[in-house]
N, CA, C and O atoms as CSV, one atom per row, in Angstrom:
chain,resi,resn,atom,element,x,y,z
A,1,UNK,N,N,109.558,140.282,167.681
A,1,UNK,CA,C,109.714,139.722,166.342
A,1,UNK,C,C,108.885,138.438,166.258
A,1,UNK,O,O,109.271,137.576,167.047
A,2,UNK,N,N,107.920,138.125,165.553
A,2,UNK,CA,C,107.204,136.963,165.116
A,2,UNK,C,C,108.180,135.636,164.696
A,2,UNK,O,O,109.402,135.689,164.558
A,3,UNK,N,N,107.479,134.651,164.558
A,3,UNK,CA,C,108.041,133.463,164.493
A,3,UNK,C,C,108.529,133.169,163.241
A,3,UNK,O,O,109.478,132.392,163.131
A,4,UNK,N,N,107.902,133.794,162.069
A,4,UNK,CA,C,107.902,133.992,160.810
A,4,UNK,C,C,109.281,134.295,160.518
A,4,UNK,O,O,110.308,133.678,160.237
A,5,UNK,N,N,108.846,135.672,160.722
A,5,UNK,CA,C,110.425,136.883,160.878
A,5,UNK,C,C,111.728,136.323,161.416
A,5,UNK,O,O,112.796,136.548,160.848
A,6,UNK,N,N,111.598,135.363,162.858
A,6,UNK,CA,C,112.478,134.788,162.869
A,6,UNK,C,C,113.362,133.557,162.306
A,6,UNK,O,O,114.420,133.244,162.854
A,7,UNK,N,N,112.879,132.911,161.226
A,7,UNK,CA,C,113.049,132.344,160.272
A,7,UNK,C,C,113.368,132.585,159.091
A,7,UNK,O,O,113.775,131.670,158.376
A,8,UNK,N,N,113.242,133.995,158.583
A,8,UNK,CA,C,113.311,134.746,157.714
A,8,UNK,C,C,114.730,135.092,157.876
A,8,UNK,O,O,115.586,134.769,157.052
A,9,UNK,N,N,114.969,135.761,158.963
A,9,UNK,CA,C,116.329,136.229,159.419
A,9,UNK,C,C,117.417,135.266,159.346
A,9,UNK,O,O,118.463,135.445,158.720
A,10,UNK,N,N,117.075,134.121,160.096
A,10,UNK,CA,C,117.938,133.382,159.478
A,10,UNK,C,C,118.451,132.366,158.209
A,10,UNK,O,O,119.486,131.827,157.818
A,11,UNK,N,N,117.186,132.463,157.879
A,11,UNK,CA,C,117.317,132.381,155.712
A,11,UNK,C,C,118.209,133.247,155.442
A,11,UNK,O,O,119.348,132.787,155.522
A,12,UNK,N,N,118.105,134.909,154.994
A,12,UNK,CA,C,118.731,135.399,154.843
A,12,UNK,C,C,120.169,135.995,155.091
A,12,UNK,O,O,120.988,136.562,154.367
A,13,UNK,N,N,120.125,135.581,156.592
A,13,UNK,CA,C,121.701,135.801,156.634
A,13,UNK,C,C,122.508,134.468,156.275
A,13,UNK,O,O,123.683,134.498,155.910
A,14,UNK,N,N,121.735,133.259,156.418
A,14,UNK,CA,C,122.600,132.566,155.842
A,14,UNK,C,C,123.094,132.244,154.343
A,14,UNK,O,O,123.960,131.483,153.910
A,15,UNK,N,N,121.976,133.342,153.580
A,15,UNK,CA,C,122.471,133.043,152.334
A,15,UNK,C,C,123.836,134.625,151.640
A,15,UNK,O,O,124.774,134.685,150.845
A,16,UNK,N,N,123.143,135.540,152.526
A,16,UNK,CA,C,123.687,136.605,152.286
A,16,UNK,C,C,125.031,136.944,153.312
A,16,UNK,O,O,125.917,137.631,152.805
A,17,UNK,N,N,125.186,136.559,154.513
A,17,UNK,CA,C,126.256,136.923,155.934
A,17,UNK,C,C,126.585,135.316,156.154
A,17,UNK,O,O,126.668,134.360,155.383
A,18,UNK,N,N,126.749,135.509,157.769
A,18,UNK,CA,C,127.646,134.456,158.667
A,18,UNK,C,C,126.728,133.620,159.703
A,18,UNK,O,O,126.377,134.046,160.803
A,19,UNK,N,N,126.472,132.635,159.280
A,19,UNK,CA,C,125.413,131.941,160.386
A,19,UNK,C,C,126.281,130.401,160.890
A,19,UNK,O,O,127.005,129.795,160.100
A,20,UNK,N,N,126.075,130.008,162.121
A,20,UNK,CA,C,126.303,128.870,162.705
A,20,UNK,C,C,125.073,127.600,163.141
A,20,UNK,O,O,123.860,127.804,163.148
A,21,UNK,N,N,125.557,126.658,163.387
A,21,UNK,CA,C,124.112,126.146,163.524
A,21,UNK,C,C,124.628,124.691,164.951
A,21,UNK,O,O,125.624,123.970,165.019
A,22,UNK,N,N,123.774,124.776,165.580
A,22,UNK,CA,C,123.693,124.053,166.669
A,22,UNK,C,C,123.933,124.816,168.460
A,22,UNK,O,O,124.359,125.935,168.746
A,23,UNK,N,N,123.534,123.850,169.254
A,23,UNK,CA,C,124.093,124.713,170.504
A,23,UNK,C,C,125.108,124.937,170.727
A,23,UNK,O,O,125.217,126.139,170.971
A,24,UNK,N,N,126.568,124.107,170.833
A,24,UNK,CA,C,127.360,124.247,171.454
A,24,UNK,C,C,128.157,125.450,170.316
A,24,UNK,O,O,129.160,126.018,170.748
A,25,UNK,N,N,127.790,125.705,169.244
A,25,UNK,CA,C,128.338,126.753,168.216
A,25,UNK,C,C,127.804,128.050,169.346
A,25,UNK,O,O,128.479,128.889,169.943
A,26,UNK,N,N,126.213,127.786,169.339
A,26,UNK,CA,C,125.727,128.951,169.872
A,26,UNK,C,C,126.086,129.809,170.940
A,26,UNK,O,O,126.011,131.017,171.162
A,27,UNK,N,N,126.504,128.787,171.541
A,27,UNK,CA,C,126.947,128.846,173.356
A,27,UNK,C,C,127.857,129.668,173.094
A,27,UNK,O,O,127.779,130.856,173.406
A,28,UNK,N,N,129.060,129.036,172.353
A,28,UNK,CA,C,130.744,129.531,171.982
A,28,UNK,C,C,130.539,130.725,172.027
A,28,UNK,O,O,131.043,131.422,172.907
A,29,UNK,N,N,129.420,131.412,170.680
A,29,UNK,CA,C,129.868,132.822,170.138
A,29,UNK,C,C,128.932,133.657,171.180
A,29,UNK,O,O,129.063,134.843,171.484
A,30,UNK,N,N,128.164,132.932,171.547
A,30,UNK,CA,C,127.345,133.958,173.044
A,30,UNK,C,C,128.584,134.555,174.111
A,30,UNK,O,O,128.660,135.708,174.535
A,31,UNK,N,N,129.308,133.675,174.341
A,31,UNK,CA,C,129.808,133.594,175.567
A,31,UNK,C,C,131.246,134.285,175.254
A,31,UNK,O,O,132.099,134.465,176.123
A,32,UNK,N,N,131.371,134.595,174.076
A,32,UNK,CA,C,132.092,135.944,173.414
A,32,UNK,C,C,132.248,136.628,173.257
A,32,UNK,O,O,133.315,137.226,173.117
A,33,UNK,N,N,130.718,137.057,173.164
A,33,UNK,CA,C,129.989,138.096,172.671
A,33,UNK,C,C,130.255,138.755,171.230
A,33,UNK,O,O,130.175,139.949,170.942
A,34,UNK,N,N,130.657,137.465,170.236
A,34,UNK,CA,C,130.575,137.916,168.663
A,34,UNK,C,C,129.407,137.835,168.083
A,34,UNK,O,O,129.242,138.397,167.000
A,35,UNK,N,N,128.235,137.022,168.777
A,35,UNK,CA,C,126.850,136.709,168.219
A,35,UNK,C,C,126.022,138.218,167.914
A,35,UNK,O,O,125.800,139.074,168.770
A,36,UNK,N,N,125.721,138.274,166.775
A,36,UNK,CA,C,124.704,139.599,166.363
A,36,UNK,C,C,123.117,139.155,166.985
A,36,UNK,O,O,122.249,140.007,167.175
A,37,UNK,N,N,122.973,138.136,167.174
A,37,UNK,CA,C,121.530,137.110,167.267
A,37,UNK,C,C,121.521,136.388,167.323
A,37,UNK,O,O,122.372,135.820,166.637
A,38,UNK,N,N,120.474,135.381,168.282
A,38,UNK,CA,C,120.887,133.981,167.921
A,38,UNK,C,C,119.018,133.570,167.879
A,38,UNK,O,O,118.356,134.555,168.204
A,39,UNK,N,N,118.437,132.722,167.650
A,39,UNK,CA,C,117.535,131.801,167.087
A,39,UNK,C,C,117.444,131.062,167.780
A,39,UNK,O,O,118.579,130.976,168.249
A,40,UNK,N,N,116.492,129.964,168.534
A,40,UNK,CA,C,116.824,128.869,169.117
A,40,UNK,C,C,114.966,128.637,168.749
A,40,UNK,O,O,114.110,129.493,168.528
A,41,UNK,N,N,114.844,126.954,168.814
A,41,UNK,CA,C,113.518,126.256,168.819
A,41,UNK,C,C,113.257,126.246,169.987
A,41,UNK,O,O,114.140,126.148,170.840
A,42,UNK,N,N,111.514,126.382,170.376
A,42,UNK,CA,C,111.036,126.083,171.191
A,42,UNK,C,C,110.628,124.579,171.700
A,42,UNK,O,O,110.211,124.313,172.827
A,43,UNK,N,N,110.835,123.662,170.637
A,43,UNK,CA,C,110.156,122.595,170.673
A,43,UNK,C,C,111.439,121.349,171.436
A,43,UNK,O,O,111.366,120.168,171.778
A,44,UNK,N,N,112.413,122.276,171.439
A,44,UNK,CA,C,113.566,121.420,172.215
A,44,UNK,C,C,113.359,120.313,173.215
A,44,UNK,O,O,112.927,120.740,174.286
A,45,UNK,N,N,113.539,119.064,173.169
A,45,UNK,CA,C,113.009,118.334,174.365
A,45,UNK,C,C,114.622,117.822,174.651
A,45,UNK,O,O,115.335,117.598,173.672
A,46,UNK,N,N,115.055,117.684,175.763
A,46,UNK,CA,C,114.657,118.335,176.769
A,46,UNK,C,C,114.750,119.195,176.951
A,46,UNK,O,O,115.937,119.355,177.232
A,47,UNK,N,N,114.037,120.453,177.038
A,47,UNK,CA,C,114.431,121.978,177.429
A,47,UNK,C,C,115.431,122.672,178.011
A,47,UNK,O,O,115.587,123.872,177.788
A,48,UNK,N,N,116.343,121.853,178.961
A,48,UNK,CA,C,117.672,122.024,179.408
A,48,UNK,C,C,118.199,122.497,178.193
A,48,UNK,O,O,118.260,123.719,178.059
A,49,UNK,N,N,118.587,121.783,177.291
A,49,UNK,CA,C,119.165,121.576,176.137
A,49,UNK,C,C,119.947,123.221,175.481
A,49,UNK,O,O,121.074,123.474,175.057
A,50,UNK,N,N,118.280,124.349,175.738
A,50,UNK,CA,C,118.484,125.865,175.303
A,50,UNK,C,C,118.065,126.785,175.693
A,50,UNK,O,O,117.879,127.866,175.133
A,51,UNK,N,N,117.671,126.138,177.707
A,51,UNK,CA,C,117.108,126.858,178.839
A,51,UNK,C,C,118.430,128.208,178.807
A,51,UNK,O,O,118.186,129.375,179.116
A,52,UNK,N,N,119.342,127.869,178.512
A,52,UNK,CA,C,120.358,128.764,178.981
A,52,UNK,C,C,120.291,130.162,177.756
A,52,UNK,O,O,120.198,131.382,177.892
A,53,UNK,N,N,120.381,129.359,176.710
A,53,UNK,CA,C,120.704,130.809,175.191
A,53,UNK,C,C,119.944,132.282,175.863
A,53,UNK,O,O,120.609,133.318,175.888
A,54,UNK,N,N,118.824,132.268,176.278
A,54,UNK,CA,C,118.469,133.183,176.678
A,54,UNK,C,C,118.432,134.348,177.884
A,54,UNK,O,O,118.191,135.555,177.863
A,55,UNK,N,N,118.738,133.537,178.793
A,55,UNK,CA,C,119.898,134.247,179.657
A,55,UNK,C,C,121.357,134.658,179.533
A,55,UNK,O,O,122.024,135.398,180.258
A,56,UNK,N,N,121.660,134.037,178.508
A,56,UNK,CA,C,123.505,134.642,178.312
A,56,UNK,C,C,123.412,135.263,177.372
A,56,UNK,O,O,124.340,136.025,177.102
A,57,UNK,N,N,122.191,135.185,176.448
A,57,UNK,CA,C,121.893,136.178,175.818
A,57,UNK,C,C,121.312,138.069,176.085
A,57,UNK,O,O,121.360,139.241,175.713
A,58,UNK,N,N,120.814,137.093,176.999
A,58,UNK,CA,C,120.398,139.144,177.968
A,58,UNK,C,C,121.712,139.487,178.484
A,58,UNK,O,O,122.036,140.673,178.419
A,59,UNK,N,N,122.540,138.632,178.996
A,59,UNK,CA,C,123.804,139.210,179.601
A,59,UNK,C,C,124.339,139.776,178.982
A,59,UNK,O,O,124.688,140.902,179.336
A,60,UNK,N,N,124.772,139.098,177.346
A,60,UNK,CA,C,125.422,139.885,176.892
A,60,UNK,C,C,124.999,140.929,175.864
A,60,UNK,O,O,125.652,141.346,174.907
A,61,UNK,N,N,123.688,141.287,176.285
A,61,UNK,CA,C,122.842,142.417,175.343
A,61,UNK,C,C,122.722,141.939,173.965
A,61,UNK,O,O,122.856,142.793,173.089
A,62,UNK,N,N,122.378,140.124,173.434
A,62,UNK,CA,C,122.434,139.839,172.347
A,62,UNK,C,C,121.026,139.660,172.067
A,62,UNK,O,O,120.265,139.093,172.851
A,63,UNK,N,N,120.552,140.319,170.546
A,63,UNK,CA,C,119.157,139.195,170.530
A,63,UNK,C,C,118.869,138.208,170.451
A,63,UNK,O,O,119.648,137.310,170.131
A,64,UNK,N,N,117.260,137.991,170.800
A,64,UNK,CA,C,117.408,136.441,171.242
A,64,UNK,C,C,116.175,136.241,170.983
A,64,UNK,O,O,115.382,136.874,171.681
A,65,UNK,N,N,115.536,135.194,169.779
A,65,UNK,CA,C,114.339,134.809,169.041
A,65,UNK,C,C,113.938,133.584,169.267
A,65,UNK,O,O,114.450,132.620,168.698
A,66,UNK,N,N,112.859,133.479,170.229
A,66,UNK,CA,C,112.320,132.375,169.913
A,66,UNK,C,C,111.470,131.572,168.954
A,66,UNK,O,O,110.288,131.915,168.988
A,67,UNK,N,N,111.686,130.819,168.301
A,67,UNK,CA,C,110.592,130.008,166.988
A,67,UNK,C,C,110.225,129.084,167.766
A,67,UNK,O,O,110.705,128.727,168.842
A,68,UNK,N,N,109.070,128.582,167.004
A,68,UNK,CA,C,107.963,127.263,167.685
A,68,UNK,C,C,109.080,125.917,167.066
A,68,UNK,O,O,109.795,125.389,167.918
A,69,UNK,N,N,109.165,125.515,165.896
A,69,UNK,CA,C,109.597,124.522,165.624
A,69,UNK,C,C,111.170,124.072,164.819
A,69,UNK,O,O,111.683,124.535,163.801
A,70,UNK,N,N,111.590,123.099,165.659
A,70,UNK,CA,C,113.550,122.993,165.023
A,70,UNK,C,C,113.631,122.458,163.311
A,70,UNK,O,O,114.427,122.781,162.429
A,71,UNK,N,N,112.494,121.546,163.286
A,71,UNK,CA,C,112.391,121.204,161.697
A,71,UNK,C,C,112.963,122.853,161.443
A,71,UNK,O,O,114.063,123.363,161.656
A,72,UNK,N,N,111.726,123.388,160.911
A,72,UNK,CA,C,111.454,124.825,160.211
A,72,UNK,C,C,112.804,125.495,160.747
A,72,UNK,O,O,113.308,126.169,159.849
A,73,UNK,N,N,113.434,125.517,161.751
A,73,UNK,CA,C,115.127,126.242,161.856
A,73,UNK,C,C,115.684,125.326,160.985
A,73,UNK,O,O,116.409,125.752,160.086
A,74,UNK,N,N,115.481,124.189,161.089
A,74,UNK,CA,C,117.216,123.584,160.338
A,74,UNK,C,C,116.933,123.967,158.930
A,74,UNK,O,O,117.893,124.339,158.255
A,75,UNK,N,N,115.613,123.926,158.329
A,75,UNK,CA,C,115.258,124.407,156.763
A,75,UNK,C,C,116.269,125.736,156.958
A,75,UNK,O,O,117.429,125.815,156.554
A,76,UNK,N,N,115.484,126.788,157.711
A,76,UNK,CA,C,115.855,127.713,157.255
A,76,UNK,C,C,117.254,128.121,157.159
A,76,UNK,O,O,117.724,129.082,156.551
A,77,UNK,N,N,117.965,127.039,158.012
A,77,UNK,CA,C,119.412,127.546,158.280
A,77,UNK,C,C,119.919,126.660,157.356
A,77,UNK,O,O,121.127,126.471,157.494
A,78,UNK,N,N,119.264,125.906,156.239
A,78,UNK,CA,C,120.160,125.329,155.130
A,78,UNK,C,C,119.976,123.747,155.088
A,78,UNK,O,O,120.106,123.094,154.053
A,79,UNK,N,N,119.685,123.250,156.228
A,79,UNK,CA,C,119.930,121.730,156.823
A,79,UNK,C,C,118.863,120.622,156.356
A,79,UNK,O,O,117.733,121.111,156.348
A,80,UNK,N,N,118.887,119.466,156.019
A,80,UNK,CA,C,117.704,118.830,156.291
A,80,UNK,C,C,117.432,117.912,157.025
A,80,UNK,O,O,116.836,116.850,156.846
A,81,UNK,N,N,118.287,118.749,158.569
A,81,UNK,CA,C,117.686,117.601,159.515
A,81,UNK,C,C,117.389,118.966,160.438
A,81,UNK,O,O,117.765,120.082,160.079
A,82,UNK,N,N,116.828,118.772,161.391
A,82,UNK,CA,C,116.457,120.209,162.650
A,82,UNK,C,C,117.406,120.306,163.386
A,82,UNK,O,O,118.083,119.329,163.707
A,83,UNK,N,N,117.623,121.445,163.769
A,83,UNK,CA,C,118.442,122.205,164.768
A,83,UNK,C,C,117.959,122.886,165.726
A,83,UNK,O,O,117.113,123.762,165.545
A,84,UNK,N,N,118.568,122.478,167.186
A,84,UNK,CA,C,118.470,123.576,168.085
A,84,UNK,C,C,118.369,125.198,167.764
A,84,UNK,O,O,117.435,125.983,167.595
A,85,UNK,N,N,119.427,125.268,167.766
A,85,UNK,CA,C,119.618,127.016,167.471
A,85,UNK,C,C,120.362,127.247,166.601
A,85,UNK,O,O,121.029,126.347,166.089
A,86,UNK,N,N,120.434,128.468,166.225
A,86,UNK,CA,C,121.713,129.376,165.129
A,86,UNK,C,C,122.062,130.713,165.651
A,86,UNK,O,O,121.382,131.587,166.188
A,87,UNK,N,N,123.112,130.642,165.391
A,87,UNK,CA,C,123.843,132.124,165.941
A,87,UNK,C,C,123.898,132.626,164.839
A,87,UNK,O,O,124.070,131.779,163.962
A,88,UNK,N,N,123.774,134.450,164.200
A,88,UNK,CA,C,124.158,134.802,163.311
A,88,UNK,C,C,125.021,136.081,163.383
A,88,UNK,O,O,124.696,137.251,163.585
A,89,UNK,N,N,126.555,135.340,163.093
A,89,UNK,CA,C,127.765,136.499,163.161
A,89,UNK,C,C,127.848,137.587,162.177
A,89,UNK,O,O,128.566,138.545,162.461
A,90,UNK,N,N,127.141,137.573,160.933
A,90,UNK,CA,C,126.846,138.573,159.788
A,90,UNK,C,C,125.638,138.567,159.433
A,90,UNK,O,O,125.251,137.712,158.636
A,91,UNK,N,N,124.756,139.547,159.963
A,91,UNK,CA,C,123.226,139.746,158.865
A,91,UNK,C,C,123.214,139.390,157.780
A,91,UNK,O,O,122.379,138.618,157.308
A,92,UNK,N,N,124.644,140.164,156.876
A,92,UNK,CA,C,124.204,140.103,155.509
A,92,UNK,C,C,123.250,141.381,155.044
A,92,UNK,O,O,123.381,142.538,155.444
A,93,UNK,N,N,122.186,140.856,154.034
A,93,UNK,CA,C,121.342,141.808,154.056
A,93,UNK,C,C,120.160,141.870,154.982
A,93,UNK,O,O,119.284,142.719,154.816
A,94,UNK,N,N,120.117,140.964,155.979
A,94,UNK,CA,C,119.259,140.899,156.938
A,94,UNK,C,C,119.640,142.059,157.891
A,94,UNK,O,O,119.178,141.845,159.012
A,95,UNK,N,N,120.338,143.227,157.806
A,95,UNK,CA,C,120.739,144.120,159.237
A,95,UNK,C,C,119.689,144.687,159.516
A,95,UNK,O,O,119.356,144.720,160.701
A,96,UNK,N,N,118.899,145.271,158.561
A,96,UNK,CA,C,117.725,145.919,158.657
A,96,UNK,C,C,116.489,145.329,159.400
A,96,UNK,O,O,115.686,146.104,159.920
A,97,UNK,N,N,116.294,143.857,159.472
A,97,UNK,CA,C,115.447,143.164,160.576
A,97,UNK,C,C,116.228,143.488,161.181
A,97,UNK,O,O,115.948,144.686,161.229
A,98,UNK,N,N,117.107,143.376,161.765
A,98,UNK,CA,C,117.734,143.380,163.284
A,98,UNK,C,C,117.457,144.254,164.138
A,98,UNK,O,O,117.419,144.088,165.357
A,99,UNK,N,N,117.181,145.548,163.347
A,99,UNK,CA,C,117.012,146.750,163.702
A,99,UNK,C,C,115.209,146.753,164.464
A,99,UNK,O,O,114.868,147.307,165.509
A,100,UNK,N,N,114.548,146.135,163.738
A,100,UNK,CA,C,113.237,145.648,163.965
A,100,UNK,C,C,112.982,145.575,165.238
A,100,UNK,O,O,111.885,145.171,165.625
């Protein structure tokens, strides 16, 4: 999935489904396994920060999107300050990317 797309996805489910926003949200619903997807920035400093989303994300067979920049997540997830990551517990009408 492109970087685009992954921004897209989470526009839309947050206007249409169930989205969360930050790590320790992210972590929670990973480590649940209620997360449909989760989102995280690449530009994270320090990288510790969301070294992990993607390994507990393969564990628990969740997808897992990387984007270049947290500005452009926190837009898309509603915010106007940047965010680490977003988990999204309802597509919405986004199910059909998911499928992607």
């Amino acid at each position: 999935m492109t970087d685009h797309k992954g921004y897209e996805l989470v526009e839309i489910a947050r206007k249409s489904g169930k989205i969360k926003k930050g790590t320790n949200e992210v972590t929670k619903f990973l480590e649940r396994g209620t997360a449909l997807a989760v989102v995280y920035a690449g530009d994270v400093n320090p990288k510790e920060i969301v070294m992990h989303l993607p390994l507990l994300a393969k564990e628990k067979g969740i997808l897992c999107i990387e984007v270049p920049n947290k500005e452009e997540l926190g837009a898309a997830a509603g915010l106007t300050k940047p965010t680490a990551a977003v988990v999204i517990l309802d597509a919405g009408d986004a199910k059909s990317m998911l499928k992607e």
